[in-house]
DSSP file (Angstrom, degrees, kcal/mol; ACC not computed):
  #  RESIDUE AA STRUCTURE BP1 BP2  ACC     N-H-->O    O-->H-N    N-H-->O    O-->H-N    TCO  KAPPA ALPHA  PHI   PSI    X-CA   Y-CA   Z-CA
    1    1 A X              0   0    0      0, 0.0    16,-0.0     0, 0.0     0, 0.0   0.000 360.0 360.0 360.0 141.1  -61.2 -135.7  182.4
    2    2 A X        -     0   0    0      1,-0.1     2,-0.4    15,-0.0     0, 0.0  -0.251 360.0-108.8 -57.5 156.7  -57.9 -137.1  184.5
    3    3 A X        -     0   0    0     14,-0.1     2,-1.0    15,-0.0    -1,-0.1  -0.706  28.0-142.4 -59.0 118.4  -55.6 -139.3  182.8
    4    4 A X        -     0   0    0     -2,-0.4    13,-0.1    12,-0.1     5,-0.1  -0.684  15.6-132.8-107.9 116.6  -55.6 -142.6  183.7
    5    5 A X        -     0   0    0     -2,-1.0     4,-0.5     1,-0.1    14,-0.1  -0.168  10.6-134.0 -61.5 129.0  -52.6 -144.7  183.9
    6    6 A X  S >  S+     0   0    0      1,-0.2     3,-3.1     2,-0.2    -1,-0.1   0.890 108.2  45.6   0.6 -79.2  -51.4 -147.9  182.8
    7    7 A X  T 3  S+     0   0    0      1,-0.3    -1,-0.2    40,-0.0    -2,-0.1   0.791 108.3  57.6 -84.8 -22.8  -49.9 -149.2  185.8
    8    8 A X  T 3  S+     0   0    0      2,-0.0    -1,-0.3     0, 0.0    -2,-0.2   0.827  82.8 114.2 -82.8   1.1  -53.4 -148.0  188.4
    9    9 A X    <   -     0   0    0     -3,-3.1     2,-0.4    -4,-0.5    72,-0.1  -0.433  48.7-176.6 -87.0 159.8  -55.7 -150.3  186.0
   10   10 A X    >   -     0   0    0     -2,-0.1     3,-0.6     4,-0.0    64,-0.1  -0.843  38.8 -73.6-146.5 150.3  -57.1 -153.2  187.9
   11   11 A X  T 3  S+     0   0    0     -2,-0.4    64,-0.2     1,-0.2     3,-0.1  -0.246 117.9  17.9 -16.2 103.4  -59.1 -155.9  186.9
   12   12 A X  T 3  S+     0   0    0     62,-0.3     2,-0.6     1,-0.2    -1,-0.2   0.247  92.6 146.3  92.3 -16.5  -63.0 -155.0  186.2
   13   13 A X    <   -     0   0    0     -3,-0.6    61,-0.4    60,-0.1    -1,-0.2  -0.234  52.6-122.0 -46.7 108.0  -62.0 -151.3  186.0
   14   14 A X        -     0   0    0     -2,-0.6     2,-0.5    59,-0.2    59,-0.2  -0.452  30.6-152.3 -58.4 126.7  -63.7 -149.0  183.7
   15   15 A X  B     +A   72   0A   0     57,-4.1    57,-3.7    69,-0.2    -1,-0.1  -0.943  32.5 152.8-131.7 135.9  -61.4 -147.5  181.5
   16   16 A X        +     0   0    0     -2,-0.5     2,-0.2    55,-0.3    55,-0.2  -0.589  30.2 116.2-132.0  63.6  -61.7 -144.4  179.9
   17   17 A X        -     0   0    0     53,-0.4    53,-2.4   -14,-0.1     2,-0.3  -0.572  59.4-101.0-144.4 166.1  -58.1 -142.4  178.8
   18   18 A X  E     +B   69   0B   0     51,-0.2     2,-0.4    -2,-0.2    51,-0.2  -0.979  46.2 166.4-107.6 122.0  -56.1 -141.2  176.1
   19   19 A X  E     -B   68   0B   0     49,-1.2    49,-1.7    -2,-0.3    23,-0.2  -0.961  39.1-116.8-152.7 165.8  -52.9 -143.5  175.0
   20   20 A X  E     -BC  67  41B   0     21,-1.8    21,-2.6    -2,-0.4     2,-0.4  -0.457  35.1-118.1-115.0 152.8  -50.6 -143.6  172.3
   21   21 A X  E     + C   0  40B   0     45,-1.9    44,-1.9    42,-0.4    19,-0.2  -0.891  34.2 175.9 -99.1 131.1  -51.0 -147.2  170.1
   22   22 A X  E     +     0   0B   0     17,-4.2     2,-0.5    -2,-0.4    18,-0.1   0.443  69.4  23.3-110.1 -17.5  -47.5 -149.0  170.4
   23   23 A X  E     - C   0  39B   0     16,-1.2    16,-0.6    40,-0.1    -1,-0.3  -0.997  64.9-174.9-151.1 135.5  -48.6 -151.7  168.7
   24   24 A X        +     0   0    0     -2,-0.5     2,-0.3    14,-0.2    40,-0.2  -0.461   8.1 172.9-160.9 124.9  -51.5 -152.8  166.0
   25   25 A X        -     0   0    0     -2,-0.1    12,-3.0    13,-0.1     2,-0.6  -0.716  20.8-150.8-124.5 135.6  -52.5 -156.0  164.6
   26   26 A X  E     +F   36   0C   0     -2,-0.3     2,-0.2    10,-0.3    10,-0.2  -0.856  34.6 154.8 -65.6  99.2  -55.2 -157.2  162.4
   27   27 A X  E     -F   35   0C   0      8,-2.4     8,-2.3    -2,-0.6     2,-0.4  -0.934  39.6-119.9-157.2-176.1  -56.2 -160.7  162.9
   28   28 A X  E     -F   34   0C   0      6,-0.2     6,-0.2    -2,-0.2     2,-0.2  -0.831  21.4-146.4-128.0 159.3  -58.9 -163.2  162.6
   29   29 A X    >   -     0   0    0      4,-3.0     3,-3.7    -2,-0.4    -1,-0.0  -0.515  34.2 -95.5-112.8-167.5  -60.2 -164.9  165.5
   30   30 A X  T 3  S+     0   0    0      1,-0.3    -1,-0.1    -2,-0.2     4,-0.1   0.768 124.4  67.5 -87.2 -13.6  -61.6 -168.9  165.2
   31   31 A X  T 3  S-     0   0    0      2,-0.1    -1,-0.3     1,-0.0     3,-0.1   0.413 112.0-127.8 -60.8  -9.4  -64.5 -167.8  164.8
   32   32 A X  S <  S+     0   0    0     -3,-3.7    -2,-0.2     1,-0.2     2,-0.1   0.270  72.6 113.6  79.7 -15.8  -63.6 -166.3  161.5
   33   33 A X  S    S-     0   0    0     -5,-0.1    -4,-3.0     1,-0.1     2,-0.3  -0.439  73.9-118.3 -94.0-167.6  -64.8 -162.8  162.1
   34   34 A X  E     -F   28   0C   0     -6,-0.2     2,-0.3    -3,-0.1    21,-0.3  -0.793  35.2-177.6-127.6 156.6  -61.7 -160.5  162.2
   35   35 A X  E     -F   27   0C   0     -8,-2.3    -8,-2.4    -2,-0.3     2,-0.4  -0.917  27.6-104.9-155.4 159.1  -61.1 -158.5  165.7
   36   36 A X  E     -FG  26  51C   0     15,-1.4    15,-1.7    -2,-0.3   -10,-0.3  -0.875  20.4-151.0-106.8 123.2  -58.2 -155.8  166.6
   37   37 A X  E     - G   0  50C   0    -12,-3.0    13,-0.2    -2,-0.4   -11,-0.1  -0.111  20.7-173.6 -66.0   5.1  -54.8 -156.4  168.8
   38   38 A X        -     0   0    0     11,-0.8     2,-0.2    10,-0.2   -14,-0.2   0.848  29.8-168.9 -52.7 173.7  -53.6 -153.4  170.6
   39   39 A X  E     -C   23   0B   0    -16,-0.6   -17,-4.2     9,-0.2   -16,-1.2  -0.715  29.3-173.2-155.2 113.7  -50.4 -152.6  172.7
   40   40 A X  E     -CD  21  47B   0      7,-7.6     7,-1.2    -2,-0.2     2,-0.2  -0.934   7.0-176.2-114.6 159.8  -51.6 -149.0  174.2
   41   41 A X  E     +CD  20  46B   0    -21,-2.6   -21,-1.8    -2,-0.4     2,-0.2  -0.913  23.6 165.9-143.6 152.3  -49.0 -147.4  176.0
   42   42 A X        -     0   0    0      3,-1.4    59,-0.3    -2,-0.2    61,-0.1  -0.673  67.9 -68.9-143.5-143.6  -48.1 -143.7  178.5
   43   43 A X  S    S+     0   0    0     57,-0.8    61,-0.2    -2,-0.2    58,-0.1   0.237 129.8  54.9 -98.3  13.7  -45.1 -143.1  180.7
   44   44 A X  S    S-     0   0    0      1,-0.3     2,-0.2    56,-0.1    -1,-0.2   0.721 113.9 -57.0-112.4 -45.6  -46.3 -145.7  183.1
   45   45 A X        -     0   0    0      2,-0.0    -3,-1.4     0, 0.0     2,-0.4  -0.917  45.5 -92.7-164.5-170.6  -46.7 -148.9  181.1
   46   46 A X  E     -D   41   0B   0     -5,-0.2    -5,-0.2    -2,-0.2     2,-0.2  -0.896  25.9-163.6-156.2 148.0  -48.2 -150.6  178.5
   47   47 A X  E     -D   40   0B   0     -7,-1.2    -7,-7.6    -2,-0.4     2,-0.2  -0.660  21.7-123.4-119.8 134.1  -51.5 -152.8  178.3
   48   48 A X        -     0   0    0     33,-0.5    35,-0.5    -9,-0.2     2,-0.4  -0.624  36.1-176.0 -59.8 146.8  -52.9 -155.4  175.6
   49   49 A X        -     0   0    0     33,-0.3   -11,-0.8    -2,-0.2     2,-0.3  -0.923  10.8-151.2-154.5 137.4  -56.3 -154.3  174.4
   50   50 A X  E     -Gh  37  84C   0     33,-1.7    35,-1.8    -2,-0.4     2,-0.4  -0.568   3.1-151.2-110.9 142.6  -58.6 -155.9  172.2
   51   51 A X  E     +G   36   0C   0    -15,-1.7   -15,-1.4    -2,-0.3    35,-0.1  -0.868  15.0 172.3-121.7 101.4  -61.3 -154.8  169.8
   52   52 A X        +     0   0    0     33,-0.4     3,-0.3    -2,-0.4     2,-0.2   0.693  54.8  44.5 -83.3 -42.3  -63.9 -156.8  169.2
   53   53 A X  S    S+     0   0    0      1,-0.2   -17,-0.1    33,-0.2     0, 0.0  -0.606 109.6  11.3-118.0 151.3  -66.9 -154.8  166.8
   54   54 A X     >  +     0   0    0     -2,-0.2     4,-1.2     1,-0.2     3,-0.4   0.735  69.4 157.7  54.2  36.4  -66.3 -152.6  163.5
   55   55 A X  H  >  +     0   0    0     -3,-0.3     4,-0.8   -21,-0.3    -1,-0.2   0.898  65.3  47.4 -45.2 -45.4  -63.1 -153.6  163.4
   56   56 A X  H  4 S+     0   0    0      1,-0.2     4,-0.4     2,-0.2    -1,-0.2   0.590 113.3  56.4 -70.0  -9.7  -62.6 -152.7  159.2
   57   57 A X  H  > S+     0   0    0     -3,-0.4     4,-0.9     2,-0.2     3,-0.4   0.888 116.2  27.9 -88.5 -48.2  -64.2 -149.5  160.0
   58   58 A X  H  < S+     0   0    0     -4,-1.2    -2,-0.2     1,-0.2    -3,-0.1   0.407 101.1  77.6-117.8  -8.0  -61.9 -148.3  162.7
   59   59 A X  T >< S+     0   0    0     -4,-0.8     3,-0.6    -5,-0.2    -1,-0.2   0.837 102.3  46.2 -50.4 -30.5  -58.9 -150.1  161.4
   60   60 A X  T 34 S+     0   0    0     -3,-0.4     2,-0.9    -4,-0.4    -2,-0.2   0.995 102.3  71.4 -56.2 -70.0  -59.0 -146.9  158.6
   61   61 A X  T 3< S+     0   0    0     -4,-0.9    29,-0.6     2,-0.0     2,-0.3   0.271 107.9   3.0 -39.9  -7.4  -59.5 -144.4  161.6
   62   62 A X    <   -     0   0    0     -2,-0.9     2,-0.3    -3,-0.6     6,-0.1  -0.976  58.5-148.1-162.1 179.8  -55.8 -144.5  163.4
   63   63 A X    >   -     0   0    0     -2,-0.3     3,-2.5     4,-0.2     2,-0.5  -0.967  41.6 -77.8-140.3 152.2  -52.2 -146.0  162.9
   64   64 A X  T 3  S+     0   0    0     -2,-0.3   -42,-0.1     1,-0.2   -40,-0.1  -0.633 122.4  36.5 -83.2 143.4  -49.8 -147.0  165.3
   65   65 A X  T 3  S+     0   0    0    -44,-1.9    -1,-0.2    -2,-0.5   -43,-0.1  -0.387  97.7 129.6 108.2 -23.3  -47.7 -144.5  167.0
   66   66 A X    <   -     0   0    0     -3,-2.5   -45,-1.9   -46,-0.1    -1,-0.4   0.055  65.3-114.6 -43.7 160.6  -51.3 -142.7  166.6
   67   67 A X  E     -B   20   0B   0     24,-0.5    24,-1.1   -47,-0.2     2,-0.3  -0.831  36.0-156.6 -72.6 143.6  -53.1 -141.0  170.1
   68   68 A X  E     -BE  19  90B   0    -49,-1.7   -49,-1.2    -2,-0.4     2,-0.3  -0.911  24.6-155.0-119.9 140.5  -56.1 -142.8  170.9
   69   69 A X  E     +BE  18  89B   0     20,-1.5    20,-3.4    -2,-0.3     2,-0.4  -0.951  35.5 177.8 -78.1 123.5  -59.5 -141.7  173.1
   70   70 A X  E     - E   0  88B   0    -53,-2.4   -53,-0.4    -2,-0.3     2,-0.4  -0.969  26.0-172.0-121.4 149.7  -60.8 -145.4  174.3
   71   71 A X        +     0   0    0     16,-2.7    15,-3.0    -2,-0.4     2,-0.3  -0.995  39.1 111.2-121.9 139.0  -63.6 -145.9  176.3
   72   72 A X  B     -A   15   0A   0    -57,-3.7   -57,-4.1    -2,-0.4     2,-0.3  -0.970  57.7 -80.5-177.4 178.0  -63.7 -150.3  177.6
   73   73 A X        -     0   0    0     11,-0.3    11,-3.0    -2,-0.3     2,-0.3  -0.675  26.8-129.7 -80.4 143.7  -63.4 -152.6  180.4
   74   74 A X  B     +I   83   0D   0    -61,-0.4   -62,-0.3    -2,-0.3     2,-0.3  -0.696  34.1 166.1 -88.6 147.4  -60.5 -154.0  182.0
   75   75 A X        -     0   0    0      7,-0.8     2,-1.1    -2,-0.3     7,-0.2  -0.998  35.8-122.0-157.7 148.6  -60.7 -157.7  182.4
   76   76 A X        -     0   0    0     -2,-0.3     2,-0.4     5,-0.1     5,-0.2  -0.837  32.0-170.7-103.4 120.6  -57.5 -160.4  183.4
   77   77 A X        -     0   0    0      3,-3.4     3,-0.4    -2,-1.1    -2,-0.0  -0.940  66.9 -16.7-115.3 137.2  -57.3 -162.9  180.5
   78   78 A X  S    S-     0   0    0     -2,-0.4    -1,-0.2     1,-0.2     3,-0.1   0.910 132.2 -49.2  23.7  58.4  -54.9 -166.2  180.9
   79   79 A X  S    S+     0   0    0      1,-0.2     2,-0.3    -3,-0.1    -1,-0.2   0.551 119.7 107.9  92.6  19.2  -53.0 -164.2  184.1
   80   80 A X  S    S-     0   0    0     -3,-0.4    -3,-3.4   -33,-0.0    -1,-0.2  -0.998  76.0-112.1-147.5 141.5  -52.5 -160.6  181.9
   81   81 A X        +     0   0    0     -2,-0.3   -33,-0.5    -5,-0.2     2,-0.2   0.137  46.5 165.7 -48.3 143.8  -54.0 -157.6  182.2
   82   82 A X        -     0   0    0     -7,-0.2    -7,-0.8   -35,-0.1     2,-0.5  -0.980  22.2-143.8-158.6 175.3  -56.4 -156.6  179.0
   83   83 A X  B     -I   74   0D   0    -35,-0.5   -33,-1.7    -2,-0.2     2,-0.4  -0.953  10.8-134.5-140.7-176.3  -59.0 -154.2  178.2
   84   84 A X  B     -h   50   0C   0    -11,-3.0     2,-0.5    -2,-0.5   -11,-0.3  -0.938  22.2-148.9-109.6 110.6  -62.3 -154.5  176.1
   85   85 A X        +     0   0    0    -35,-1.8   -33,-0.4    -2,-0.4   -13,-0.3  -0.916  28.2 168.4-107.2 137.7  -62.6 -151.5  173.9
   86   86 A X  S    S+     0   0    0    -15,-3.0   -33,-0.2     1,-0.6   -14,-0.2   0.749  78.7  25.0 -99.4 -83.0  -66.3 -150.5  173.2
   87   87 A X        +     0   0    0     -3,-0.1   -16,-2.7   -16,-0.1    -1,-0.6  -0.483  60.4 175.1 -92.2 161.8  -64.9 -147.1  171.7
   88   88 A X  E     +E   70   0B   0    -18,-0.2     2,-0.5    -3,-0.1   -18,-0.2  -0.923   7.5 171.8-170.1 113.9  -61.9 -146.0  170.2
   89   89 A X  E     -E   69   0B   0    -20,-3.4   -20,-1.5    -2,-0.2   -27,-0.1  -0.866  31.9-117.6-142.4 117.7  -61.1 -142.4  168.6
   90   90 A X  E     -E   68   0B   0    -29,-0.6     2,-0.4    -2,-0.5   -22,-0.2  -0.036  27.2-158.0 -48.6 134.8  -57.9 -140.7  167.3
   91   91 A X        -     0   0    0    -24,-1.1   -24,-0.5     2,-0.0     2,-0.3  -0.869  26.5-106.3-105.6 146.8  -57.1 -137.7  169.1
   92   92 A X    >   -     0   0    0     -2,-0.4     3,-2.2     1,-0.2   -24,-0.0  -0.627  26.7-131.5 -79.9 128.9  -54.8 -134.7  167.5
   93   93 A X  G >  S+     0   0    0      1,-0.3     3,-3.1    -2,-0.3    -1,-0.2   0.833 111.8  65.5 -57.0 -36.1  -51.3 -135.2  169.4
   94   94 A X  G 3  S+     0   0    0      1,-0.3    -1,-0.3     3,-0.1    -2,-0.1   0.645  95.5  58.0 -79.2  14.6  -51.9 -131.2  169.8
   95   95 A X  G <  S+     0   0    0     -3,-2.2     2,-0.6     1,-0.1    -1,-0.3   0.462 100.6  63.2-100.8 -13.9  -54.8 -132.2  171.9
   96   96 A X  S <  S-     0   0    0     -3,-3.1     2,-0.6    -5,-0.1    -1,-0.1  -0.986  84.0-101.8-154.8 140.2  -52.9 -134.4  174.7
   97   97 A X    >   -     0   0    0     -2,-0.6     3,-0.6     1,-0.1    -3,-0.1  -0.333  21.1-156.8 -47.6  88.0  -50.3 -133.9  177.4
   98   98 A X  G >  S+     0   0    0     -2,-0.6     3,-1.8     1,-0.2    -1,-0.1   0.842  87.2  68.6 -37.5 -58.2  -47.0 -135.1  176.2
   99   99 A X  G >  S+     0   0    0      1,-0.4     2,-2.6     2,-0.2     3,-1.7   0.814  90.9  62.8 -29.5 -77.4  -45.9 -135.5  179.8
  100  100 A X  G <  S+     0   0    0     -3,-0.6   -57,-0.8     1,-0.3    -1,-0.4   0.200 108.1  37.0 -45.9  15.9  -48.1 -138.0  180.2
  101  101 A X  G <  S+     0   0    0     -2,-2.6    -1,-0.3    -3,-1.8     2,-0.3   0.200  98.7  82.1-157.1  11.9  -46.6 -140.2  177.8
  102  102 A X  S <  S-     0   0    0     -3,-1.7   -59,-0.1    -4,-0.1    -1,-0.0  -0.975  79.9-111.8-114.3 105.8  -42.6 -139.5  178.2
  103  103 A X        -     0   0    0     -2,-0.3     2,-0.3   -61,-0.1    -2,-0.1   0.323  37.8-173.4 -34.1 154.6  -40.5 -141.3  181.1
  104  104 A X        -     0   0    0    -61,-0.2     2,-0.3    46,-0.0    -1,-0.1  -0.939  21.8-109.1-159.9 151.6  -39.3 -138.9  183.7
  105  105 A X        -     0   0    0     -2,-0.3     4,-0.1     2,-0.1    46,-0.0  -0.475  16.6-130.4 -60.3 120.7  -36.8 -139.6  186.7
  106  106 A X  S    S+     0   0    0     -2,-0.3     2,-0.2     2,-0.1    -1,-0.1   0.468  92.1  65.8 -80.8   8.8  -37.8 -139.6  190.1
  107  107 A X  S    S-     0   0    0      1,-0.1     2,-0.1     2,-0.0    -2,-0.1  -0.728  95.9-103.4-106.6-175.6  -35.4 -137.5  191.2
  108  108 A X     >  -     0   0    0     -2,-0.2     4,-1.3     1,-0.1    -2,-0.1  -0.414  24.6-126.2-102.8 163.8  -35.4 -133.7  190.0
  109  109 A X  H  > S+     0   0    0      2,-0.2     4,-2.4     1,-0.2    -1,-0.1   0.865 101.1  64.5 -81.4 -30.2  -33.0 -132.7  187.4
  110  110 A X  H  > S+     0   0    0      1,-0.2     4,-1.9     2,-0.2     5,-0.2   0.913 108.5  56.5 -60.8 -39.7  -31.0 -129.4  189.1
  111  111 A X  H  > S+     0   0    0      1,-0.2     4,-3.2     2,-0.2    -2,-0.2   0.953 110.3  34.4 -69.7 -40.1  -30.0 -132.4  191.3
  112  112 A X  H  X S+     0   0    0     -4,-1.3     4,-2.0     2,-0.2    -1,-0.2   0.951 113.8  58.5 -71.7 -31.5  -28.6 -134.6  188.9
  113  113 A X  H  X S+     0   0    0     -4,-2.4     4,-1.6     2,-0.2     5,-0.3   1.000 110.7  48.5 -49.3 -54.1  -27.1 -131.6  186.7
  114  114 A X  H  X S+     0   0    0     -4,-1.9     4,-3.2     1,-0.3     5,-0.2   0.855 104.0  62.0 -59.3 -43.9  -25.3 -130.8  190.0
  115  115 A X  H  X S+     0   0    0     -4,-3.2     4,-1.1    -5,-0.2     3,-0.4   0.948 102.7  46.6 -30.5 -71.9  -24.3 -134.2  190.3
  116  116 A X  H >X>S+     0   0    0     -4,-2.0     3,-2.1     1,-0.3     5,-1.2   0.883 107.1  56.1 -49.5 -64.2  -22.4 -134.2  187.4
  117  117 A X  H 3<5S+     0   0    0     -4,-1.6    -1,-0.3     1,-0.3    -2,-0.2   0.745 102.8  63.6 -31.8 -45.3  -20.6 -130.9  188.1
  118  118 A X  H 3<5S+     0   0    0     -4,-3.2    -1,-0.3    -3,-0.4    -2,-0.2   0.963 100.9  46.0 -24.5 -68.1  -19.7 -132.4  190.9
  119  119 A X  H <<5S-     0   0    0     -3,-2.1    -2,-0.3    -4,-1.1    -1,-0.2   0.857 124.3 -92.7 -51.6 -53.4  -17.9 -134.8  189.1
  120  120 A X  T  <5S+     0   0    0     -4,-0.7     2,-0.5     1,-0.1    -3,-0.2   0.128  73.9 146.8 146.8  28.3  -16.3 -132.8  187.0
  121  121 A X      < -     0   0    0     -5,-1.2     2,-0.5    -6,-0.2    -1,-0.1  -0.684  37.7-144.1 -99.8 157.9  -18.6 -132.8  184.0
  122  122 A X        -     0   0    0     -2,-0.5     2,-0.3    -6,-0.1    -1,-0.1  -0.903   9.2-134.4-129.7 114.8  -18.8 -129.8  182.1
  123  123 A X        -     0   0    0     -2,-0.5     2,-0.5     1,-0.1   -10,-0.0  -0.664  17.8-160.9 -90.1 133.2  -22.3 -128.8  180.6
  124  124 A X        +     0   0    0     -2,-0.3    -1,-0.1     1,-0.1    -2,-0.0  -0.963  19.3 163.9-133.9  92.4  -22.0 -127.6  176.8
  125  125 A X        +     0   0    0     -2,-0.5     2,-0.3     2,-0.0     3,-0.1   0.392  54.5  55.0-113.7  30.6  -25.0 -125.6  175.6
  126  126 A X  S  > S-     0   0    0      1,-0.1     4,-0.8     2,-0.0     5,-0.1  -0.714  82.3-116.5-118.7 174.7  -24.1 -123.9  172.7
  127  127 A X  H  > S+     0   0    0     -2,-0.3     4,-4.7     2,-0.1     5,-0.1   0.824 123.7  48.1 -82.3 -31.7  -22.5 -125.5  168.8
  128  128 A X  H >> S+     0   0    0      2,-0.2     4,-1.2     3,-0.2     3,-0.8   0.967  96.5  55.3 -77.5 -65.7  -19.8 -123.4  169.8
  129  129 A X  H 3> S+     0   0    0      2,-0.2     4,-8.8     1,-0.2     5,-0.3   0.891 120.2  48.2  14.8 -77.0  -19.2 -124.4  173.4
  130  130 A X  H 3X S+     0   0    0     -4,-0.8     4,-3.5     2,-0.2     5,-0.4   0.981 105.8  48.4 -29.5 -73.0  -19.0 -127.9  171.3
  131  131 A X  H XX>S+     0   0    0     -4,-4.7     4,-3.1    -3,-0.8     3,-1.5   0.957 114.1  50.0 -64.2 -43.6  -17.0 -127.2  168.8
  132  132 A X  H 3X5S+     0   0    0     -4,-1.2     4,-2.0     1,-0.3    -1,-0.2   0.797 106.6  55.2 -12.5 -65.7  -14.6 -125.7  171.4
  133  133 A X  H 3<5S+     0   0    0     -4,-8.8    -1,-0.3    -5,-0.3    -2,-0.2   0.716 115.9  38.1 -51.7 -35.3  -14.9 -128.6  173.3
  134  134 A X  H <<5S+     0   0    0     -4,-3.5    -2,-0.2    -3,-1.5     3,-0.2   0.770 113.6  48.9 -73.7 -41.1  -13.8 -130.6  170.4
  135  135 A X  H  <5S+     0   0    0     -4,-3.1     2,-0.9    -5,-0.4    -3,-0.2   0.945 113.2  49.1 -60.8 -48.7  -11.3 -128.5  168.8
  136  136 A X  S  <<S+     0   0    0     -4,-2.0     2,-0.8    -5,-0.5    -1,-0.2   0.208  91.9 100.8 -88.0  30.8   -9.3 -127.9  172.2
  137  137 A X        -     0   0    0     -2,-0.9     4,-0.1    -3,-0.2    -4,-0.0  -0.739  50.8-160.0-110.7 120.7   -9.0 -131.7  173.6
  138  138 A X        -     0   0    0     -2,-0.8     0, 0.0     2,-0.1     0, 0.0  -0.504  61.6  -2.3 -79.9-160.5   -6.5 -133.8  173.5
  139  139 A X  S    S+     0   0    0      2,-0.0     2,-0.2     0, 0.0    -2,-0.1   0.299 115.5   1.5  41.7-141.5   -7.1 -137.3  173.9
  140  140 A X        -     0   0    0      2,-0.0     2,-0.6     1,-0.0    -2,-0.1  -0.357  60.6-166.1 -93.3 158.0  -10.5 -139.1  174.5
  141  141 A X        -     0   0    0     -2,-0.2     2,-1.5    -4,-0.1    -2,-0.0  -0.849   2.2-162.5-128.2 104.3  -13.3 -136.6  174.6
  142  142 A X        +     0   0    0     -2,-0.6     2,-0.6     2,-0.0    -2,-0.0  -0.692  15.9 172.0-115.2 123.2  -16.7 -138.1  176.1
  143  143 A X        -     0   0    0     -2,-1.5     2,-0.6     2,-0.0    -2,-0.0  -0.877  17.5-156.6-128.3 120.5  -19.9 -135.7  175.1
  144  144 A X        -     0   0    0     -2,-0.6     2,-1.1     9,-0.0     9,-0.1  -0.755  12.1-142.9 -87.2 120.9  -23.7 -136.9  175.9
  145  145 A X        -     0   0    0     -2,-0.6     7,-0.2     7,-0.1     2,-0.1  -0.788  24.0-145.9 -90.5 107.4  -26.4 -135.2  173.7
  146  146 A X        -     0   0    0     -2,-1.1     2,-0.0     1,-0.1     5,-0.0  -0.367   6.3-144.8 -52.9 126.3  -29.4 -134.6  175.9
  147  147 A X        -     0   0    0     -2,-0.1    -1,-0.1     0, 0.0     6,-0.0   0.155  32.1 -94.8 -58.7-158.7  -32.7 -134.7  174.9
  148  148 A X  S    S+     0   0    0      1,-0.1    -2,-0.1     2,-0.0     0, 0.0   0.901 128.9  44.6 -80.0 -44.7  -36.0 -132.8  175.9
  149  149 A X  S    S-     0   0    0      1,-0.0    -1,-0.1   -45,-0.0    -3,-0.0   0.460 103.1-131.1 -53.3 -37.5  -36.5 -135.5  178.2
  150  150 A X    >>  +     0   0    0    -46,-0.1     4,-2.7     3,-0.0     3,-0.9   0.516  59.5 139.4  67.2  23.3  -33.2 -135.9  179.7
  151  151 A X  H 3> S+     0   0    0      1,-0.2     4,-1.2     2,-0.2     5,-0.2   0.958  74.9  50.6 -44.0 -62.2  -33.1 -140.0  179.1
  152  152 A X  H 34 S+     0   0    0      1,-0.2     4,-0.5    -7,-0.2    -1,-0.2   0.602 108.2  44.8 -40.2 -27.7  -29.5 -139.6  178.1
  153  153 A X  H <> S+     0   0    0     -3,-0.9     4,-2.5     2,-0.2     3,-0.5   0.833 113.2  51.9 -92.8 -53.5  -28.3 -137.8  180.6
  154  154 A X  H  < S+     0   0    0     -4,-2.7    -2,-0.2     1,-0.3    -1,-0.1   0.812 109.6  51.2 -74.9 -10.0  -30.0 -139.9  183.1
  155  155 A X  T  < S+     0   0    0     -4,-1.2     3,-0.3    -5,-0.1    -1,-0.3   0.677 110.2  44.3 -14.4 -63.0  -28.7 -142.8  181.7
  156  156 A X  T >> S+     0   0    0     -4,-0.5     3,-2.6    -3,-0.5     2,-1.6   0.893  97.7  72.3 -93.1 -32.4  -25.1 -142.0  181.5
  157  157 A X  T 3< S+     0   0    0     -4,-2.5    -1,-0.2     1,-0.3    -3,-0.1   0.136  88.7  58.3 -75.3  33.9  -24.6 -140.4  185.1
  158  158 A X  T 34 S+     0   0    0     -2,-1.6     3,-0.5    -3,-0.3    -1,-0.3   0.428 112.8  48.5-117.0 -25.4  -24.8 -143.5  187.1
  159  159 A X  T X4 S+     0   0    0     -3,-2.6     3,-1.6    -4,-0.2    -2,-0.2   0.773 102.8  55.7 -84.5 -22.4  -21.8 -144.5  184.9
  160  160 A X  T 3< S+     0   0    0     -4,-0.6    -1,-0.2     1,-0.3    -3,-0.1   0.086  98.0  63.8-122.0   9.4  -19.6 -141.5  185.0
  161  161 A X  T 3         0   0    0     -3,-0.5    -1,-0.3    -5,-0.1    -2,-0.1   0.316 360.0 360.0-107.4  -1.3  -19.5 -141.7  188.4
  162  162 A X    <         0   0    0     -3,-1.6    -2,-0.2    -4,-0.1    -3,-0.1   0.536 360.0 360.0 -73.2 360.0  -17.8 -144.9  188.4
């Protein structure tokens, strides 16, 4: 089954995906009986979503930060985006496509490395390279540690070309 994103779900949509729980709350509605909060999240966005049934049952059954399987409706309540979960099942992280759930750059990354080298930044991939870099420098010394992801890097190079 596709992934379905955040950001393509529309009003009345059947929704059926895997998404990481950002957020989960416990609460009682006026009614008294007790119903589940969500904030579910992937690389696009992230949507409230509500649980209605078995709530004590399937409060055990995941945590936030958890992967989720949901199956629900989409619905707009007071002007925001929501879903309706009829089901909800942890999934084993080794079970779902990280990519889908880590920011990425719309531009490609050999272009932005090359950016930088352009500039005059000088790409460090070893601990020695580092320590090198550290030992031998006079003055002020500016070193970005990259992630898998490259958020740092894409971060800092809009600056470091000022």
């Amino acid at each position: 089954m596709s992934k379905q994103f955040v950001n393509l779900i529309k009003d009345r949509d059947p929704v059926n995906s895997v998404f990481l729980v950002k957020d989960k709350i416990l609460a009682m509605a006026k009614n008294g009986k007790p119903y589940m909060n969500l904030r579910l999240m992937d690389k696009s966005g992230d949507i409230e979503a509500k649980v209605w049934d078995n709530t004590e049952l399937l409060d055990k059954q995941f945590d936030k930060d958890d992967f989720v399987r949901i199956r629900g409706k989409a619905s707009v309540y007071m002007n925001k985006m929501q879903v309706v979960i009829a089901e909800i099942v942890k999934v084993p992280e080794e079970e779902v496509v990280l990519a889908d759930f880590l920011p990425e750059s719309p531009r490609a990354g050999a272009e932005m490395r090359q950016e930088l080298t352009d500039l005059g930044v000088r790409e460090l991939r070893t601990p020695e390279e580092v320590d090198a870099a550290v030992t031998g420098t006079a003055g002020t010394l500016m070193i970005v540690v990259n992630s898998v992801c490259g958020c740092a890097a894409g971060k800092a190079r809009p600056g470091i070309a000022l």
